[in-house]
N, C-alpha and C positions, 0 to 999 in steps of 0.2 A: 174157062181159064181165069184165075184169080189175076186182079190188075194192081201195082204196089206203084202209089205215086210216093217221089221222091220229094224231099227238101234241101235246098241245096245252101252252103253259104260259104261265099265265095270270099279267095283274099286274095289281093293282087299281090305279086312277087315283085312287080317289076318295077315299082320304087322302093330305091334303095333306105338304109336307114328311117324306115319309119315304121312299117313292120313286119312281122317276121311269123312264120306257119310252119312248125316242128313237130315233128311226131312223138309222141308222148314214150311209147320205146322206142327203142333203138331201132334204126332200119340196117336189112338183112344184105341186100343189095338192090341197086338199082338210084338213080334219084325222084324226088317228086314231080310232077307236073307243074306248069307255070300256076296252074288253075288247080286249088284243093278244094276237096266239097265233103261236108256231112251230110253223107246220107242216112234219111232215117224213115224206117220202115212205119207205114200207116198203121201197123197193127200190132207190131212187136214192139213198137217204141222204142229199141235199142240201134247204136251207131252200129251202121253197116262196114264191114269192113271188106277187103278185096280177098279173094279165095285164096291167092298165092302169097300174098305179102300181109304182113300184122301192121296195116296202117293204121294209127287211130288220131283224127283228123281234129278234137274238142279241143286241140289246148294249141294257145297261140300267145306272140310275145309283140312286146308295143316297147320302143324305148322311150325311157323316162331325159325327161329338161328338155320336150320339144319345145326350140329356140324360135320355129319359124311363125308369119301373122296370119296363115289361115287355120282352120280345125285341123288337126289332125288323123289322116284317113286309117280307121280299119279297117275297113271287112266289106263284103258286099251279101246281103241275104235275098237267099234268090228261093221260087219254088218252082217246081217242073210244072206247077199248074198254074201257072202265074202265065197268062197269054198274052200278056201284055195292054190287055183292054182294060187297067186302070179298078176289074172289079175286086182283085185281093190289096188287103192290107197289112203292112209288116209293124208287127209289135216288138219294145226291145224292155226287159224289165229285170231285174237285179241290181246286182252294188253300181251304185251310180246311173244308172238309169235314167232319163233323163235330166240330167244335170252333169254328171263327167262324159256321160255316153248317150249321144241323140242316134238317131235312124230316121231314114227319110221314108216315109210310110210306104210311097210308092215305087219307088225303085231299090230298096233294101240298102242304100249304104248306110255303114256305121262309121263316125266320128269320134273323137275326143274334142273334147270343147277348152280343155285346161292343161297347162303343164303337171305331167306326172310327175310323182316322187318316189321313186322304190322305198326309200326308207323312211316313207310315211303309211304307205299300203303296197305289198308289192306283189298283190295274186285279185283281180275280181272276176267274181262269178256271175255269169249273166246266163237268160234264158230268152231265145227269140221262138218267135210263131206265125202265120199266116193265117186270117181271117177272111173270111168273106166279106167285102164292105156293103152289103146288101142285108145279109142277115145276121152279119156278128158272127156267124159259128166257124171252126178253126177248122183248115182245108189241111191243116196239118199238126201232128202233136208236136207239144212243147218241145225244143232243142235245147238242152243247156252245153254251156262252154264256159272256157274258164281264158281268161286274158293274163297273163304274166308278165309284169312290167320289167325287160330287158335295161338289166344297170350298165350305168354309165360310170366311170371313175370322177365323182363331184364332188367326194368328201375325202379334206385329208385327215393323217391321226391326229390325233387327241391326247395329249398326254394327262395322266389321272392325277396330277399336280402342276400346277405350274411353277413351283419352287421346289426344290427337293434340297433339306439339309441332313448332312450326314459326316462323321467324324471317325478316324482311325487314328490310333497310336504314330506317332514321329518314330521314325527307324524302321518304317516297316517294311517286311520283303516283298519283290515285287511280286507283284499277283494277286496282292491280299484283296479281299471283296471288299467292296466300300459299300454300293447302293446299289437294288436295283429299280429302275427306272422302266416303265409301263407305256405304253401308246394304243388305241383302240381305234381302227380306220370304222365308220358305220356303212359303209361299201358292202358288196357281196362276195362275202369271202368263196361263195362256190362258182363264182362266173370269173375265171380272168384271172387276173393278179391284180387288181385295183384293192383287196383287204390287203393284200400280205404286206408285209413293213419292214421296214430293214432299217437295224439305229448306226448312226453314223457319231463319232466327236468331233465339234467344231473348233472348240476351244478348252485349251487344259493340258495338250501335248506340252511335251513327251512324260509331262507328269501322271496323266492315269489313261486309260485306254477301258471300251467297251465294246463289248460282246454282239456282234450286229444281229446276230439272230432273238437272243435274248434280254439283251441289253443289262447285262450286269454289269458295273461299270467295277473297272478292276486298278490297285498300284502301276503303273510303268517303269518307275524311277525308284532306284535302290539309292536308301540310307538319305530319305525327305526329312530334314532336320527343321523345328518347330522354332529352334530359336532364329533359324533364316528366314523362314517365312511361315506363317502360320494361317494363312486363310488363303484356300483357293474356288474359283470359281470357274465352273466345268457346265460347256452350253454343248448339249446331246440333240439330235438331229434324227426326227424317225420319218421315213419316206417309205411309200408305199408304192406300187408297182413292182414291188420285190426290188426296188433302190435304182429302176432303168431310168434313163433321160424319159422325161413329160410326167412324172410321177408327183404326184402330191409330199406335204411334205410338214411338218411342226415341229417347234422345239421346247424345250424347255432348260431353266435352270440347276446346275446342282451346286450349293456350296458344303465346299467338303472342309473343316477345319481338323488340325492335327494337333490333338491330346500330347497332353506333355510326359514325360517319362524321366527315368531320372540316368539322364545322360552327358551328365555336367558338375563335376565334382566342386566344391568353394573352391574362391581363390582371393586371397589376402589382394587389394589395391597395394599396398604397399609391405617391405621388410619388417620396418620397425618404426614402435607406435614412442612418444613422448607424453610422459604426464607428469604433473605435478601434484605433492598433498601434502596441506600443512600437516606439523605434526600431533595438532591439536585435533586431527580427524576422529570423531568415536568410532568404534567398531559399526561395520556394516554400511556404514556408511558409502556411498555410491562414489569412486575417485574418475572414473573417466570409461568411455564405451568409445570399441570396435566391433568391426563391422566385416565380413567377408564375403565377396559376390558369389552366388549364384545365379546362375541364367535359365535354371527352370524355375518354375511354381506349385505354390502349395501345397503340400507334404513333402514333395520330391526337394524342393530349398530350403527342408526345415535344417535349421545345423543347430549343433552342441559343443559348446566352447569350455576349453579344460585348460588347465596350468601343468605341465605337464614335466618339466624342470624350471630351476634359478634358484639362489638366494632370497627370494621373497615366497617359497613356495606357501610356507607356515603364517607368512604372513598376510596375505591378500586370498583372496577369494574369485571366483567368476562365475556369473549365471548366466542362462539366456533370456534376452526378452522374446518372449514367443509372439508378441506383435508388430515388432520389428526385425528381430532376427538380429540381433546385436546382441555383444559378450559384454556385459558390466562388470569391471575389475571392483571389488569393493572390497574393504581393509576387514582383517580378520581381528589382528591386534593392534593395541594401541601403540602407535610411534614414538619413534623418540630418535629426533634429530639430531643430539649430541652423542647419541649409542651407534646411531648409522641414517648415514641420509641418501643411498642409491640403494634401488634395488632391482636385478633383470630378470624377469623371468622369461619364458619359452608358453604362451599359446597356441594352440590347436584346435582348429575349426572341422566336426566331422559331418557328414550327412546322417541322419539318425534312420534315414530310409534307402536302401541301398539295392540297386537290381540287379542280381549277378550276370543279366545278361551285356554288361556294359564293363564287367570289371578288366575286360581288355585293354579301354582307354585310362586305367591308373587306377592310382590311389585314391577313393572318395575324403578327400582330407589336406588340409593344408596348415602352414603354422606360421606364424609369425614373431618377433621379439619386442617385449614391452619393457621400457625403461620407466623406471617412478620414481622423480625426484623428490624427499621428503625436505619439505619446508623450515625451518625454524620460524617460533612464534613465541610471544613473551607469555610465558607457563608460570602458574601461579607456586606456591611455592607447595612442598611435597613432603610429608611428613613422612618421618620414620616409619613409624606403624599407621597402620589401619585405625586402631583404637586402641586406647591407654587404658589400663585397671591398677589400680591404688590401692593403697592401705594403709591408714592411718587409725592410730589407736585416741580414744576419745577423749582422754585427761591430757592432750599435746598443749602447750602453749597456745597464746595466738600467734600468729606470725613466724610457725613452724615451717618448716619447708618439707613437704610431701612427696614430691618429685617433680621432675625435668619431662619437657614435652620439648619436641628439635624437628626441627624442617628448616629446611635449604632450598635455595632459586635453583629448577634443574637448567635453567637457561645459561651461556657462555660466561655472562657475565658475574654470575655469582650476586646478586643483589641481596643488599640484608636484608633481614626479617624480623618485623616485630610481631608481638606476641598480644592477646587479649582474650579476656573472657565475657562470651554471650549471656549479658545481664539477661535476656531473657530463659535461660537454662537456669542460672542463678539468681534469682529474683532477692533470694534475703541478702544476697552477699556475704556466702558465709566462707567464700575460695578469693584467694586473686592470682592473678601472677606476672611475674615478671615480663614485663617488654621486652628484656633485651637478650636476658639468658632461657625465657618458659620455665621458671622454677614456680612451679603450684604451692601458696602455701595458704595457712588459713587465715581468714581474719575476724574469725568469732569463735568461741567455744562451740563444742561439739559435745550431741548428746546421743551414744545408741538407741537408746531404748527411746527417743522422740524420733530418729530419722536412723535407719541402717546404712542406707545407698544414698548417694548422690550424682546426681548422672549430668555432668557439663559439657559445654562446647567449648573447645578454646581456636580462636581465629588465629592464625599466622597470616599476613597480608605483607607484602613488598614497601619496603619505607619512600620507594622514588616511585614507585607506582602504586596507591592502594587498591586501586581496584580488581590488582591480581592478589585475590586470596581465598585460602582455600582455610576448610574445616575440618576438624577431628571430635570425637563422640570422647569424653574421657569418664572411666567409671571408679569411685569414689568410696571404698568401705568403710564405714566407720567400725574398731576394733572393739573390743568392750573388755572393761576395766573393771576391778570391782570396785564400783562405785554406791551402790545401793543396797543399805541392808536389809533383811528380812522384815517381812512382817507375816502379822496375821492375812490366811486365805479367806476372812467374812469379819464380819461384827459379831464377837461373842459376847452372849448376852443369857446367864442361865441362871437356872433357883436351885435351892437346895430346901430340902425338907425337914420342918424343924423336931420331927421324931426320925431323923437319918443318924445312921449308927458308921463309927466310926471308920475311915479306911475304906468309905465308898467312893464308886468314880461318878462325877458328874458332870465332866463335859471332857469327851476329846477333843486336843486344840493342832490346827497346822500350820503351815505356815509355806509364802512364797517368796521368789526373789526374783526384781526383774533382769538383773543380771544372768548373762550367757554365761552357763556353764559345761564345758566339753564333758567332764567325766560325771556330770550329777551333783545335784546341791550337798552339801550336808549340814543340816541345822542342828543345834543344839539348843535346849529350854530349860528355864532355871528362874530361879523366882530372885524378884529385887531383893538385892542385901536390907533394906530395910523394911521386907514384909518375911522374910527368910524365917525369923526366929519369932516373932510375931502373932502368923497368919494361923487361923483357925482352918488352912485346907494347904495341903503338900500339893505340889507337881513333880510328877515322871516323866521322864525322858527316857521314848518309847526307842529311840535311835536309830527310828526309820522314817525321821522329818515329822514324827509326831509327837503328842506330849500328850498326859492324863492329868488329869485337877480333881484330889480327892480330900473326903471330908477329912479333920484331924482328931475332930471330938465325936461325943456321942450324940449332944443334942444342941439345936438350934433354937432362939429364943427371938421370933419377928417383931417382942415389943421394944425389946432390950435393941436389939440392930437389926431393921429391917433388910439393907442394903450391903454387899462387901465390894471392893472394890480391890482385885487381887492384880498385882503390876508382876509382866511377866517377860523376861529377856531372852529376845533369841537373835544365836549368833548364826554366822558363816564359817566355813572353814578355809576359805580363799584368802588371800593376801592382798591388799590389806586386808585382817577382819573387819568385815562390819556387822551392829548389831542394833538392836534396837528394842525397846521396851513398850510393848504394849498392855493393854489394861482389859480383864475381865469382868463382868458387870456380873457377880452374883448378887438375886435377891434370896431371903427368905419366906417361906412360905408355910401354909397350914395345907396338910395333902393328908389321905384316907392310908389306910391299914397296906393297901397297896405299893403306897407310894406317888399316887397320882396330886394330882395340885389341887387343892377347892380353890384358894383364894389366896393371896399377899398384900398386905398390908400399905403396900402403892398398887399403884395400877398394875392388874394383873397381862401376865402374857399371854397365856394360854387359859380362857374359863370360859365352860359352857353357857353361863349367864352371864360374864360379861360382855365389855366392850374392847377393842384394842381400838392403840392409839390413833391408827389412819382411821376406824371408823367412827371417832368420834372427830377426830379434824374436818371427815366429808360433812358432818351433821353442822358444824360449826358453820361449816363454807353456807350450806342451804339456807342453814337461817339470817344469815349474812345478805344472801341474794333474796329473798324473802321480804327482810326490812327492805332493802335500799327499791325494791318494785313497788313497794304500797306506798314509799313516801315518793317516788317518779308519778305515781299516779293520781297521789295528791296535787303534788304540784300542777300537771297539765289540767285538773280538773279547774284547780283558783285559779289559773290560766284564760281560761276559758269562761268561765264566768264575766271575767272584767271584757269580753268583746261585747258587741252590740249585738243584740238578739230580734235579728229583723226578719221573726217567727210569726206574731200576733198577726191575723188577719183584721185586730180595729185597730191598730195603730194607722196611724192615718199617709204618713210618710210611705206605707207600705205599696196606695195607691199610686203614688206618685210614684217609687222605683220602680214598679212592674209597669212600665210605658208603652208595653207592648201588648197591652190588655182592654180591650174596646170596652169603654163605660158603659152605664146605663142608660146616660143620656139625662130628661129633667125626671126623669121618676124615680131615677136611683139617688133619694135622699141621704141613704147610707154612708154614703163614701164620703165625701168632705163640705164643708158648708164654707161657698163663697164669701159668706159674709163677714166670715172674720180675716178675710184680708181686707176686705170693704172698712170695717171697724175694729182696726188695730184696739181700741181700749176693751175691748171685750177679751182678751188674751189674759187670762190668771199669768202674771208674771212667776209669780208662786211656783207654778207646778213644776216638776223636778223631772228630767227624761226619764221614761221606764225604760227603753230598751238598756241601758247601762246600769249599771252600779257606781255613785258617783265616790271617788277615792277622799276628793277635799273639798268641802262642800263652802261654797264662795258669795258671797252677799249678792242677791238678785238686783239687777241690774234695770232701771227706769230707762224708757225707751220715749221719746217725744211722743205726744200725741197729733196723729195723723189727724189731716182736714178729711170732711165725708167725704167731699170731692177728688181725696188722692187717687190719683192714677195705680193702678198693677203696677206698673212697670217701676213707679219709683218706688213704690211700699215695699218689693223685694230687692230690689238696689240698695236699699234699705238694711233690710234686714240680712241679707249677704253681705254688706260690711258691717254690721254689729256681730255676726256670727263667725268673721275671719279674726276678727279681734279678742272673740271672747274666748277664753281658754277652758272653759268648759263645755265648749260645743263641738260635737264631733266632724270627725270633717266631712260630712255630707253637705252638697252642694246640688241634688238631683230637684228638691224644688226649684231652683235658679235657674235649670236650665230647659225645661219645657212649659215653666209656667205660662211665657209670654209670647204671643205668636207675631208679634209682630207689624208694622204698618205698609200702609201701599197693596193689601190683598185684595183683587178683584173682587172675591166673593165675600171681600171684610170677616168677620169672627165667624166663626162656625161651631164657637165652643158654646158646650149648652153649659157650662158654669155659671157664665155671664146672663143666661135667663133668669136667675133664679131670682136677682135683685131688681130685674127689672120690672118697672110698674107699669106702662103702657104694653099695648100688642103690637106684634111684629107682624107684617104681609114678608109670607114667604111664596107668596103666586112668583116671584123672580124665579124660582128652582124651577120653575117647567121650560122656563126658557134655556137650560144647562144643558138641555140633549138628554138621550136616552139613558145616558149611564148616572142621572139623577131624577131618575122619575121616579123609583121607591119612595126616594127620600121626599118628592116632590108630593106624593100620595099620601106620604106619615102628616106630612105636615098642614096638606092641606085639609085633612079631615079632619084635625083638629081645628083650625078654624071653623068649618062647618057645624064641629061641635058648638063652639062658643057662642054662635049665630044665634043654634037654635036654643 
């Protein structure tokens, strides 16, 4: 007979709330035993179950936030082989295992050692077993179970914002959706009613209302007007246990604001607006701003202000400001206070955004009446016209009278007016006019053909006020007269050939007039009554402003009369005529078989080897410019000579200007010999300066003889007042002023000039003692001593 030991593991029923042994399905009938046991088969390893009933004894429930200070008991594991003699041991290993879940080796109970959290872990899986404490080996196979932590209602909802804002239209119908609002309980929604939630409103009635199963918060209140109040705040309420007393519970905020619409037509503050405007206002100009309330915002209180009837319709204007929302009445034309000084017109303020679901509460539109009182103001004075245009013919007198310029005060009083002309329009003064009547008249002659137009300004200003006055543009024609007679169109200047045969033409002549003529000049050309009967050449008059000059005879003779000079009249046909005589330059000339010219007897015009007259005037000019440069370049040359020529490297003085040139010292005998300062009588008085060229050559001049013993210093003192005195000495002063160094120097002379006279030897062993920045010099000089030694 096969023997099957069991394993057993026990859970006590019989304290309350701590925990709990449920059968994984559903039971059929009957209830459990105080005492449940998995049983498990030594060799099948699977949970035994009862023959009649589907018990399955693995899964068991513990509730979570035990409150109380001992462990909390599970379970008790027991095995049928377990005798009690202390020789099995119960092992406990899975989730938590020793650390959430202890057992006591010996007697099998199970503990929890910490408060559980379902909704940190809310299922552990554990496996117990029974060993032999003797030999380790397992008296029975491994049991797994599964622990389920039994919730408790500890967590309320959560709302997925803690502020919630949201905005609907003003006027809205009730019902309308506003927001919806969210709560999450982290409870077991499948055990209870501790997840379920139910939203509730606290605050916001009777203005909106929510949905408690969904919590969509909804309008309550018909025709919520934005301009009453415009922000609401609505505190929602979500409680779980399905909303029963002891239920958890969270709130949160919603601010709902209501959007503006256009539900609010302008409306004028008051009937009727008062302005004033002088009548001096220009056009466009801005006379005064109204204003009309609306009580919604931004597009919905845009308004557009119009004129819409009065008396001033034509004359005032209105705009809107679009950043203020005001109507600007501003003048269309200019006023005039003595013409009319009230004017009413009718305004109308409309919405330019209109919602037709409002046009039950009226008319989006309102109007008002504006009254404009025009001003009087002292108004400069007002001419007739605009601009004046004249016409005056150009042989007038002076002090003709050309015409009348009139303006008048438009102001009540009538104020006179005097009259003047803008010297600067008229600068020659060739207009004036009258002060008192504006009679323009001239007061210089006038000439078309030097000016056509004259274009002035004449002031009118008020005699008791001048500072009101005003200007007119006045335009000026000068007429034209015939004043000016014809002439020739060039300088005629031609030859004739003195084999030319008779009745030839040799020069066509025309002629201009600066005189204006409407219908076309007409000249006529005729030769002077004293060259008429005379002249060796006819002219024709072609009778179309031109003339022809032809020979009379057969042949011409250049020695006999080289030159003719033929005078020839032409007239106008205008009234007065005028006319004029001008004079033709025929030469004669020697010309080929052709007719062409070789040569004339003066200066020819036209010849291939000559010269004409400009190109021999430019030749003239050249050699003109030619002389006057060679004798400019003489002059700077004898110029230049007479300076001083401080060129020569032996001139001696040259030493002495270039001061900036380190000598030679005693070896450089070249350069100037001390000793004739030493021995002023050594000095040729004779010698004459080379650097100059002397202009006026002056009796040389005897100069004291110095003692041997003269000092430098007075032998140039010396000779620098002999040399300011004397008028042939140029003004160099450059020996005078570095010749003498001086008294009082530590290192006394250092000039080697002064060696050269001297007849004893110097110790310069002192220079070693100057420091290092004379120890070159100290080394020149001391081996020359050493020379001398040896």
């Amino acid at each position: 007979m096969r023997t099957y030991h069991c394993f057993w593991l026990l859970f006590w029923a019989g304290q309350p709330h701590q925990s709990f042994l449920t059968p994984l399905s559903k039971r059929t009938s009957g209830f459990p035993e105080k005492e449940k046991v998995l049983v498990l088969s030594g060799s099948s390893r699977q949970d035994l179950h009862r023959s009649k009933r589907s018990w399955m004894w693995n899964q068991f429930f513990l509730l979570e936030e035990y409150t109380g200070t001992d462990y909390q008991y599970v379970g008790k594991l027991h095995s049928d082989q377990d005798k009690g003699d202390g020789s099995l041991k119960y092992i406990l290993s899975g989730d938590g295992a020793g650390d959430l879940f202890i057992i006591n080796e010996n007697t099998g109970d199970i503990q929890a050692t910490k408060r559980l959290d379902r909704e940190e872990k809310p299922v552990y899986i554990l496996r117990a077993q029974a060993i032999n404490r003797r030999t380790g080996r397992p008296v029975e196979p491994e049991s797994e179970f599964i622990i389920k932590i039994h919730d408790i209602n500890d967590n309320e909802p959560m709302f997925t914002k803690d502020v919630y804002n949201a905005s609907i239209p003003e006027m809205s119908d009730v019902g309308t959706f506003v927001v919806q609002v969210t709560a999450t309980d982290a409870d077991d929604p499948t055990y209870g009613n501790s997840a379920k939630v139910v939203y509730s409103i606290l605050q916001g009635q009777p203005y909106f209302s929510v949905e408690s199963e969904t919590g969509i918060i909804k309008t309550a209140l018909l025709n919520m007007d934005r301009e009453n109040r415009e922000q609401y705040q609505v505190v929602i309420q979500a409680k779980d246990m399905g909303g029963q007393m002891g239920g958890l519970s969270g709130t949160t905020t919603v601010n709902i604001t209501l959007t503006d619409v256009n539900d609010n037509p302008p409306r004028f503050p008051q009937s009727t607006y008062q302005f004033r405007a002088p009548e001096s206002t220009p056009p466009d100009s801005p006379v005064g701003r109204i204003k009309a309330n609306d009580a919604d915002v931004d597009e919905n209180a845009e308004i557009e202000y119009s004129i819409t009837e009065g008396d001033g319709y034509d004359m005032f204007g209105i705009t809107t400001d679009k950043d203020t929302q005001e109507g600007i009445i501003t003048v269309k034309k200019a006023l005039d206070f003595e013409n009319k000084n009230l004017y009413i017109l009718k305004v109308e303020a409309t919405n330019t955004h209109v919602d037709p679901r409002f046009l039950y509460l009226g008319p989006f539109k309102d109007s008002a009446t504006v009254r404009i009182q025009v001003e009087d103001v002292d108004e400069p004075p007002v001419f007739s016209r605009p601009a004046y245009i004249m016409e005056v013919k150009e042989d007038v007198p002076i002090n003709s009278v050309i015409g009348t310029i009139t303006a008048q005060d438009p102001d009540a009083a009538r104020n006179p007016v005097k009259y003047s002309v803008d010297r600067h329009t008229d600068m020659d003064r060739v207009f004036n006019i009258n002060s008192g009547n504006g009679s323009i008249f001239t007061s210089k002659p006038l000439d078309r053909e030097t000016l056509l137009w004259h274009n002035i300004t004449v002031i009118a200003a008020e005699i008791n006020n001048p500072k009101q006055s005003s200007r007119v543009p006045v335009f000026i024609k000068v007429l034209d007269v015939n004043d000016n007679a014809p002439e020739f169109a060039m300088f005629y200047e031609t030859f004739v050939c003195e084999n030319a045969k008779a009745e030839q033409l040799i020069q066509t002549l025309s002629a201009v007039d600066k005189d204006d003529s409407y219908g076309g000049h007409q000249f006529s050309f005729s030769l002077a009554p004293e060259a008429a009967s005379s002249s060796n050449f006819t002219l024709q008059d072609n009778r179309d402003n031109t003339a022809g000059i032809f020979t009379r005879k057969t042949r011409y003779n250049r020695h006999e009369m080289s030159t003719y000079f033929l005078p020839v009249v032409i007239s106008d046909n205008d009234y007065p005529i005028q006319s004029s005589t001008e004079t033709v330059t025929i030469r004669v000339c020697a010309c080929d078989h052709r007719g062409k010219m070789l040569s004339c007897n003066a200066e020819a015009l036209i010849h291939p080897t000559g010269l004409s007259t400009g190109a021999l005037i430019a030749i003239l000019l050249c050699i003109i410019i030619l002389l006057v440069t060679v004798v400019l370049f003489a002059a700077l040359r004898r110029q230049r000579k007479k300076e001083p020529l401080i060129i020569s490297k032996e001139d001696i003085r040259d030493n002495i200007v270039s001061y900036n040139d380190e000598g030679g010292g005693e070896e450089d005998t070249q350069a100037f010999d001390i000793g004739t300062l030493r021995n002023p009588e050594a000095i040729d008085d004779n010698k004459l300066r080379r650097d100059i060229v002397p202009e006026t050559l002056f009796m040389p001049r005897r100069t004291a003889t110095a003692r041997d013993n003269t000092d430098v210093r007075d032998f140039i003192n010396q000779r620098l007042k002999e040399n300011d005195t004397d008028p042939t000495a140029p003004p160099y002063d450059s020996l005078a002023t570095y010749a003498y160094e001086g008294n009082g120097s530590v290192a006394e002379s250092l000039s080697s000039l002064e060696s050269v006279t001297t007849d004893g030897d110097q110790d310069y062993d002192y220079l070693s003692d100057w420091g290092p920045r004379f120890k070159k010099l100290a080394d020149m000089y001391g081996a020359m001593d050493s020379d001398k030694d040896s």
